[in-house]
N, CA, C and O atoms as a Tripos MOL2 file, in Angstrom:
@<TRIPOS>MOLECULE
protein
  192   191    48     0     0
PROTEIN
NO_CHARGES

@<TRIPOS>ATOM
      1 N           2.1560   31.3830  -73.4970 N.3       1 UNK1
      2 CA          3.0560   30.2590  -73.6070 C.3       1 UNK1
      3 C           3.8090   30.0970  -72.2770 C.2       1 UNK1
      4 O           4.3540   30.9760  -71.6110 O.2       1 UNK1
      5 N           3.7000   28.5210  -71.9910 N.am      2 UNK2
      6 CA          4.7160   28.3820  -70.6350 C.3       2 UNK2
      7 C           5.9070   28.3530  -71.0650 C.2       2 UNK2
      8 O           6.1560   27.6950  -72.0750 O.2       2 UNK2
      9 N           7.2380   29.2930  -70.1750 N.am      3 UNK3
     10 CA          8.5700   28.8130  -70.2310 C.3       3 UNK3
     11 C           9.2450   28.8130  -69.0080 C.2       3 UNK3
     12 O           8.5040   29.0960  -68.0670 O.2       3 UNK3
     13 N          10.5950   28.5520  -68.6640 N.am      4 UNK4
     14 CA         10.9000   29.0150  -67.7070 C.3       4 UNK4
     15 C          10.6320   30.0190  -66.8290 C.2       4 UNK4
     16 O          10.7700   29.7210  -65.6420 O.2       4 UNK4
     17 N          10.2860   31.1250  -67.0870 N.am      5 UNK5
     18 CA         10.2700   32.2850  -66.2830 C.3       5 UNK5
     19 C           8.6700   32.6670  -65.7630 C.2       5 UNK5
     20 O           8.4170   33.4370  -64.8360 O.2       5 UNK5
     21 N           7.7760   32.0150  -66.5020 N.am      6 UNK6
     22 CA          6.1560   31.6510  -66.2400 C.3       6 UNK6
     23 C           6.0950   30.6740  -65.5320 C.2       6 UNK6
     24 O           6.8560   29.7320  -65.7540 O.2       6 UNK6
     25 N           5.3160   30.6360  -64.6500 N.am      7 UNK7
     26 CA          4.6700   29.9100  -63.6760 C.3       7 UNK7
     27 C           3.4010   29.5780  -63.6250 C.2       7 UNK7
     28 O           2.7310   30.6090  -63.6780 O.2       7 UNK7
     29 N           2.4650   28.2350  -63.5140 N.am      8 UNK8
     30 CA          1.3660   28.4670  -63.1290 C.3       8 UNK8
     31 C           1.2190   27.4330  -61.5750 C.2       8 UNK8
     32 O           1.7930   26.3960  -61.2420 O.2       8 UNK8
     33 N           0.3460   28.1520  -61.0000 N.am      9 UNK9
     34 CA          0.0770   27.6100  -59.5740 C.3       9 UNK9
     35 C          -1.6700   27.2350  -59.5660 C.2       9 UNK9
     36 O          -2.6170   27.9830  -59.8110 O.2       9 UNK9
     37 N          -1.6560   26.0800  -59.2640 N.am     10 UNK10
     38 CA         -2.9200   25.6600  -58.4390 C.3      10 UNK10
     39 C          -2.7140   25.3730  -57.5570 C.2      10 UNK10
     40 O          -1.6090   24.9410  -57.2260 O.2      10 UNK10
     41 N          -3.9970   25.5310  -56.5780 N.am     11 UNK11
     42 CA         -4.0290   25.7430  -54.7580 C.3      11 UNK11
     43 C          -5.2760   25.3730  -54.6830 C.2      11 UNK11
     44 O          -6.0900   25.9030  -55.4380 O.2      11 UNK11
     45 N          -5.6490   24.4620  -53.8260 N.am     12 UNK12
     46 CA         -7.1160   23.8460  -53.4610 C.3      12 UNK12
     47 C          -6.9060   24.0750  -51.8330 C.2      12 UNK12
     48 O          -6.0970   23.2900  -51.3390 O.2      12 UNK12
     49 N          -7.2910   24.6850  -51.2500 N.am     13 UNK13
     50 CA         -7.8350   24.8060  -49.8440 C.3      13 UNK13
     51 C          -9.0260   24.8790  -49.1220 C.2      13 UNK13
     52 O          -9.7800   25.8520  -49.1260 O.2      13 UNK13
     53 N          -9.2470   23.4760  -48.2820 N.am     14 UNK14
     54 CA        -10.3130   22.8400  -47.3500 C.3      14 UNK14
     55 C         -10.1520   23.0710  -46.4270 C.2      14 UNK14
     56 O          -9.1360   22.9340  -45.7450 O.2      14 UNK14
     57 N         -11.8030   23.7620  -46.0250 N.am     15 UNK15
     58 CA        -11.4520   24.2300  -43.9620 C.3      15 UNK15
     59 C         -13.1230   23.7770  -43.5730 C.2      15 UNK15
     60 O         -14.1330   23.8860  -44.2670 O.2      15 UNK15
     61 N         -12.9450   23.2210  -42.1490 N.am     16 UNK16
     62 CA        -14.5450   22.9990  -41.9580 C.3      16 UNK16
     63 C         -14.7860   24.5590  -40.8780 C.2      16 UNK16
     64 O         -13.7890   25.2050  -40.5550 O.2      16 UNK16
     65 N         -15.9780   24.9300  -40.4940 N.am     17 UNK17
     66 CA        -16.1100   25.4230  -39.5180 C.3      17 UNK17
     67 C         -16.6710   24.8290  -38.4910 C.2      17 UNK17
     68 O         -17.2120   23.7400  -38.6840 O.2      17 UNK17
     69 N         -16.6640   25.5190  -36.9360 N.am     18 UNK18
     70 CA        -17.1420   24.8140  -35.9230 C.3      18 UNK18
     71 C         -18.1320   24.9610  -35.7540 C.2      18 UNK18
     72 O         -18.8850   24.9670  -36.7280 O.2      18 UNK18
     73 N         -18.6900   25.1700  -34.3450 N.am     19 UNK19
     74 CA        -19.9210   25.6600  -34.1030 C.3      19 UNK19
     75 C         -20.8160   26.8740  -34.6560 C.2      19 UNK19
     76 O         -22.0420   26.9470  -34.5780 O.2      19 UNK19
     77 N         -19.9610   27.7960  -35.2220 N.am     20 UNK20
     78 CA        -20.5130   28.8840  -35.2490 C.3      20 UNK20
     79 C         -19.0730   29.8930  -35.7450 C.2      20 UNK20
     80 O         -18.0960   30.1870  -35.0560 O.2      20 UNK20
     81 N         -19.4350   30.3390  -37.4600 N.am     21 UNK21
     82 CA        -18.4270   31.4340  -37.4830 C.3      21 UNK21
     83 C         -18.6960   32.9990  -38.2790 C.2      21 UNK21
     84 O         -19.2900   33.0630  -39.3550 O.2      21 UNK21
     85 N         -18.3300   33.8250  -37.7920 N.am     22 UNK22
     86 CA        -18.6460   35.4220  -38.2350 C.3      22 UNK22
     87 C         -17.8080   35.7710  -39.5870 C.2      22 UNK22
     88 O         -17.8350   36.8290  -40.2170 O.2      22 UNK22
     89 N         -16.7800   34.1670  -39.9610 N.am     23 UNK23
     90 CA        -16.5800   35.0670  -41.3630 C.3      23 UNK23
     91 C         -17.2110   33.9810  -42.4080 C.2      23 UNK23
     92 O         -16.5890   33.6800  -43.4270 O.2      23 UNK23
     93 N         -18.3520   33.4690  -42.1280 N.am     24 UNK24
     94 CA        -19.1620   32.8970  -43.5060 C.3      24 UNK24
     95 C         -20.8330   33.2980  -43.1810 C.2      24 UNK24
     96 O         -21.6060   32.7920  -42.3680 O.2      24 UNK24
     97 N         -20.9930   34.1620  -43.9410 N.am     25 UNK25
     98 CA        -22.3540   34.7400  -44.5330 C.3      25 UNK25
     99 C         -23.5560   33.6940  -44.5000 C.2      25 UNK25
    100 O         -23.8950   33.2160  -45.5830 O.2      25 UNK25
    101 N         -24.2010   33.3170  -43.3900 N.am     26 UNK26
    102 CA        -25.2030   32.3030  -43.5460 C.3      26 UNK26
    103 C         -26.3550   33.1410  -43.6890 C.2      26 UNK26
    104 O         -26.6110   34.2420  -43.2020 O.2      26 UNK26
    105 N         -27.1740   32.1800  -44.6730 N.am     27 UNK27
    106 CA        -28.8300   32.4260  -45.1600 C.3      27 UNK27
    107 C         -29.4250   33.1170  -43.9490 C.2      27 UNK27
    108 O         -29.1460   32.9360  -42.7630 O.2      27 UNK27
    109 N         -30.3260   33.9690  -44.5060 N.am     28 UNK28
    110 CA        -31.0790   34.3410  -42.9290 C.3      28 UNK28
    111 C         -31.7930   33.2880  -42.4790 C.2      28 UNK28
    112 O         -32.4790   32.5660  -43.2030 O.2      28 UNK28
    113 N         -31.6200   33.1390  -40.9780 N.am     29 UNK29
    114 CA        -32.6660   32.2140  -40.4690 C.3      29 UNK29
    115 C         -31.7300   30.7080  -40.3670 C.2      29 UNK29
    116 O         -32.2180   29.7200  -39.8190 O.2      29 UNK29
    117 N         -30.2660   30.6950  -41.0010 N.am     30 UNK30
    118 CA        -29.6650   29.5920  -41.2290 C.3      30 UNK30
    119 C         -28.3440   29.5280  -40.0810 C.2      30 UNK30
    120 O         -28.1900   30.2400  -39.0890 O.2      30 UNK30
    121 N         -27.5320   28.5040  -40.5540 N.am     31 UNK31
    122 CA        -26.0670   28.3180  -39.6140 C.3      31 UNK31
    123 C         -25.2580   28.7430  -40.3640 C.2      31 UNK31
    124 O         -25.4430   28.8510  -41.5760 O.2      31 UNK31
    125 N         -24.1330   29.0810  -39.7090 N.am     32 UNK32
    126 CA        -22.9030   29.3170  -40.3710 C.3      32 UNK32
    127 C         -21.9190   27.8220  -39.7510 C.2      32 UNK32
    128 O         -20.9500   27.2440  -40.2420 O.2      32 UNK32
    129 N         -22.5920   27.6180  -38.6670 N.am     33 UNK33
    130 CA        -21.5320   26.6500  -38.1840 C.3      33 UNK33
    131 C         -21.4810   24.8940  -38.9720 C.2      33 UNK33
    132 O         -22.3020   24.5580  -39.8260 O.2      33 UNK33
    133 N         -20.4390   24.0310  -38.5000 N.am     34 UNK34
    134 CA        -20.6460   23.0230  -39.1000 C.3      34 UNK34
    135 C         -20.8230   23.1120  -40.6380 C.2      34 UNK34
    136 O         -21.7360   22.4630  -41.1490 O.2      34 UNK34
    137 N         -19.9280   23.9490  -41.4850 N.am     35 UNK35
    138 CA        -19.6250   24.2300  -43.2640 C.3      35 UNK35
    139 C         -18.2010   23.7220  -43.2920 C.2      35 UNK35
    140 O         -17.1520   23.9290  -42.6820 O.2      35 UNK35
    141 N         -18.7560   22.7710  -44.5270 N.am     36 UNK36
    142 CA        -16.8840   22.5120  -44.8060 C.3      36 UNK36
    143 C         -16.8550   23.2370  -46.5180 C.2      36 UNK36
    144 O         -17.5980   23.1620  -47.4960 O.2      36 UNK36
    145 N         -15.7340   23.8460  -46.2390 N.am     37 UNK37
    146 CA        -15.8810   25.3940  -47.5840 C.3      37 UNK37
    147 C         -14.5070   24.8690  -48.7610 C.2      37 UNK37
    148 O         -13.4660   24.2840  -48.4620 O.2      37 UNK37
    149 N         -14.8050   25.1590  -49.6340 N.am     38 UNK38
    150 CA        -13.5060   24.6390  -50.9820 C.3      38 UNK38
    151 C         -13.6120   26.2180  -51.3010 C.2      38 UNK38
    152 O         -14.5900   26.9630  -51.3510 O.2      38 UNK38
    153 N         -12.0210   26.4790  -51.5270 N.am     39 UNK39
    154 CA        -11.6850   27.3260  -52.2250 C.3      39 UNK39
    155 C         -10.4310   26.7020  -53.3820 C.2      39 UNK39
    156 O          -9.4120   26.0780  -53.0860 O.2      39 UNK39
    157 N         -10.9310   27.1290  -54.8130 N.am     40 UNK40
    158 CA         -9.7620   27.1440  -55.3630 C.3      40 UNK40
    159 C          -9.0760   27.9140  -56.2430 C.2      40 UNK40
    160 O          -9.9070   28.3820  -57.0220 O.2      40 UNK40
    161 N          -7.7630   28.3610  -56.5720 N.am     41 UNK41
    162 CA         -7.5730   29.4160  -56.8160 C.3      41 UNK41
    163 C          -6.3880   29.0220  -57.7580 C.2      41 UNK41
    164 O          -5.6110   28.2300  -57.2250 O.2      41 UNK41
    165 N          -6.0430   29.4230  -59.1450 N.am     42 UNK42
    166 CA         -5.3240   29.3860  -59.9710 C.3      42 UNK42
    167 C          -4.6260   30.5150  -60.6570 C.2      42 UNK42
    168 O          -5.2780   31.3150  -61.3270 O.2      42 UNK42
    169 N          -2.9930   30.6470  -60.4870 N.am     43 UNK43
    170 CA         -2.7100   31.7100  -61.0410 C.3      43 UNK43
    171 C          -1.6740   31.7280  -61.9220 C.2      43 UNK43
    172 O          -1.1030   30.6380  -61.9480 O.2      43 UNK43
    173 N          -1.2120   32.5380  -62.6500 N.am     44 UNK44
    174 CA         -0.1420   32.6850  -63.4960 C.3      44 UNK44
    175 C           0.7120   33.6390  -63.3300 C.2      44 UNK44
    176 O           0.3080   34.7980  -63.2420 O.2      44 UNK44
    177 N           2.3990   33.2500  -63.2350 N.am     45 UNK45
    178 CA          3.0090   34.6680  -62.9360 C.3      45 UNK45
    179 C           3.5810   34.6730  -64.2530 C.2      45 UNK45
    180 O           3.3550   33.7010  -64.9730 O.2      45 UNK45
    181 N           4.2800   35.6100  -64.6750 N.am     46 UNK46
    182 CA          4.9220   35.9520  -65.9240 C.3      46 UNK46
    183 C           5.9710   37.0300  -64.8680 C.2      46 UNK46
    184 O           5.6400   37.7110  -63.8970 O.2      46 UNK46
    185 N           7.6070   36.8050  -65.6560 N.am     47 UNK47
    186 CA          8.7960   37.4270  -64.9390 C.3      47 UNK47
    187 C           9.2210   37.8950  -66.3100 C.2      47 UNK47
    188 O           9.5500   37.0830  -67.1750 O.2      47 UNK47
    189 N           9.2130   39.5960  -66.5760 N.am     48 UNK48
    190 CA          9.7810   40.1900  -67.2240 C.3      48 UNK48
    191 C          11.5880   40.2420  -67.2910 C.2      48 UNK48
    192 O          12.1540   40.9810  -68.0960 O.2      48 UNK48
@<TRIPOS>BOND
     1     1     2 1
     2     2     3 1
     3     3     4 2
     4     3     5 am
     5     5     6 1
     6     6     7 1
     7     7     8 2
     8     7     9 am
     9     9    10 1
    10    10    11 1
    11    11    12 2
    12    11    13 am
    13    13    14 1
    14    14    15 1
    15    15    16 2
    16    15    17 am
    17    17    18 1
    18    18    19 1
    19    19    20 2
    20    19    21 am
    21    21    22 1
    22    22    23 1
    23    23    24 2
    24    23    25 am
    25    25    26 1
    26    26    27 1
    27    27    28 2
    28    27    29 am
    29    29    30 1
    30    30    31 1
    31    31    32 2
    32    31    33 am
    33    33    34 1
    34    34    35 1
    35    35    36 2
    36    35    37 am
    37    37    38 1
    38    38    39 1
    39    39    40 2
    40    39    41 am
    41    41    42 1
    42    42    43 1
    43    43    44 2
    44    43    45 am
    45    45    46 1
    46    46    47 1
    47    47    48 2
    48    47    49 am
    49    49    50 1
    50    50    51 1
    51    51    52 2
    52    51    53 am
    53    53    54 1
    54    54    55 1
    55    55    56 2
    56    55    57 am
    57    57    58 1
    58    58    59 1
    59    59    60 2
    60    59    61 am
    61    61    62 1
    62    62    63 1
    63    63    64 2
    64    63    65 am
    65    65    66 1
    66    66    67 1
    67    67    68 2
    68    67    69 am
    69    69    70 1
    70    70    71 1
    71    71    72 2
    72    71    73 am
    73    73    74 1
    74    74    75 1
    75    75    76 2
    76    75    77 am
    77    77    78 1
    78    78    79 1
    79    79    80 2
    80    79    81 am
    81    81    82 1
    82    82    83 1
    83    83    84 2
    84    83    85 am
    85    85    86 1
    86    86    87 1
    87    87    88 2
    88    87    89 am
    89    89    90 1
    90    90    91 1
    91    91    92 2
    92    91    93 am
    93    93    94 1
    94    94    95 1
    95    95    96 2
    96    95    97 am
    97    97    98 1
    98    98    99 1
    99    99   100 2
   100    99   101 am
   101   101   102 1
   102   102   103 1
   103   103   104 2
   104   103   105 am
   105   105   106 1
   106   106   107 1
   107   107   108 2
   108   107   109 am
   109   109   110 1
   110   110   111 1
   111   111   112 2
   112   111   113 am
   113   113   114 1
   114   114   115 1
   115   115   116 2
   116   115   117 am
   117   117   118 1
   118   118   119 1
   119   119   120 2
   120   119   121 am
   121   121   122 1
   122   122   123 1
   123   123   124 2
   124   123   125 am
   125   125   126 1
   126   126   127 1
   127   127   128 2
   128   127   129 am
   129   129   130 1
   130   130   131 1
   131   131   132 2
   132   131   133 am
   133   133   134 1
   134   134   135 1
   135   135   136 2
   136   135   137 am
   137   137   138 1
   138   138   139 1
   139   139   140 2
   140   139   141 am
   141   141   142 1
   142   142   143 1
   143   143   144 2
   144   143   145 am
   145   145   146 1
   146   146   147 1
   147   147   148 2
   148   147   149 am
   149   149   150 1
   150   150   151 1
   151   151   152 2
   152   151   153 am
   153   153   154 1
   154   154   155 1
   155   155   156 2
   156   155   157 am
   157   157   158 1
   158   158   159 1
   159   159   160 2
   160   159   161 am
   161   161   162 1
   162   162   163 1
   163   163   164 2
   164   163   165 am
   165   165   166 1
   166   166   167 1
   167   167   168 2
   168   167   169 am
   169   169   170 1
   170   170   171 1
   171   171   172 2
   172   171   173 am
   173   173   174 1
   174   174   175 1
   175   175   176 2
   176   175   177 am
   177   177   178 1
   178   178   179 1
   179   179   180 2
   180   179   181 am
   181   181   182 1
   182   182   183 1
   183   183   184 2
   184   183   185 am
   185   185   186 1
   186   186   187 1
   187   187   188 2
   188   187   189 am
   189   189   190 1
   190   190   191 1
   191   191   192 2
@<TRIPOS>SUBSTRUCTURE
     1 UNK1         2 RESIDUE 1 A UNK
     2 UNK2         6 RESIDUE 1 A UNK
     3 UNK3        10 RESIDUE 1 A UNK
     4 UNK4        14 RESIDUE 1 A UNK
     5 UNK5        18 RESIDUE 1 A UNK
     6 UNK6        22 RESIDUE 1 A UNK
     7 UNK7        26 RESIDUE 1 A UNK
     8 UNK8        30 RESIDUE 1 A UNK
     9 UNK9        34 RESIDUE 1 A UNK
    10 UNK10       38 RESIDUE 1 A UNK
    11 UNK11       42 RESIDUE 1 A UNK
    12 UNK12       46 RESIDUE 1 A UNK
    13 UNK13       50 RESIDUE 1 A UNK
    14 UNK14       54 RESIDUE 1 A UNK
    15 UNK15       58 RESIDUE 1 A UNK
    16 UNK16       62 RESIDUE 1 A UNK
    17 UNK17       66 RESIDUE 1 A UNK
    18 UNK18       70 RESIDUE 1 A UNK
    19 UNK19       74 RESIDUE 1 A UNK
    20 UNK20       78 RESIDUE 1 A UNK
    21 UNK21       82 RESIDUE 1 A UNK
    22 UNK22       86 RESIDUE 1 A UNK
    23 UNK23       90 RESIDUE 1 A UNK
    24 UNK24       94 RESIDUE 1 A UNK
    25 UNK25       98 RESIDUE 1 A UNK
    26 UNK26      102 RESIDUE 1 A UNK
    27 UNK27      106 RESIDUE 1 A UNK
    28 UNK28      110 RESIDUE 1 A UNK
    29 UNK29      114 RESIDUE 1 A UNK
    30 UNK30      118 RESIDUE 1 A UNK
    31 UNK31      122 RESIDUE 1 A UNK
    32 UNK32      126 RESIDUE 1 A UNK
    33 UNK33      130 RESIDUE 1 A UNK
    34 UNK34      134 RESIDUE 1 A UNK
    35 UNK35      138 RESIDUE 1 A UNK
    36 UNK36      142 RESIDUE 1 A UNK
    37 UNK37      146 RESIDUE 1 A UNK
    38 UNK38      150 RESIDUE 1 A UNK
    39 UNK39      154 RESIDUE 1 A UNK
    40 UNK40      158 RESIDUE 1 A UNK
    41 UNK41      162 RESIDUE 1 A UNK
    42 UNK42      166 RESIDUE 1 A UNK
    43 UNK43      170 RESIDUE 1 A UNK
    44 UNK44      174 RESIDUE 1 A UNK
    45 UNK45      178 RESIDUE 1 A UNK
    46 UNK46      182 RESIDUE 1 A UNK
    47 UNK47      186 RESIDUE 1 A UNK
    48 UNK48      190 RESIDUE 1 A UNK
């Protein structure tokens, strides 16, 4: 149950990469560069 002291958060964060980057895992044989990446992330706090 939501009340005051619960929270929920959604967060959508968009990033492209450039030419070429070492922190996205490309296919072998593939690019990493030129990816535009969605992350989204939903959370709930609860305050005892």
């Amino acid at each position: 149950m939501i009340n005051p002291t619960n929270k929920v958060k959604a967060e959508w964060a968009r990033t492209q990469t450039g030419d070429m980057s070492f922190f996205v895992d490309a296919p072998s044989g593939g690019e990493s560069g030129h990816k535009v990446i969605n992350v989204f992330s939903l959370s709930y706090n609860v305050v005892f």
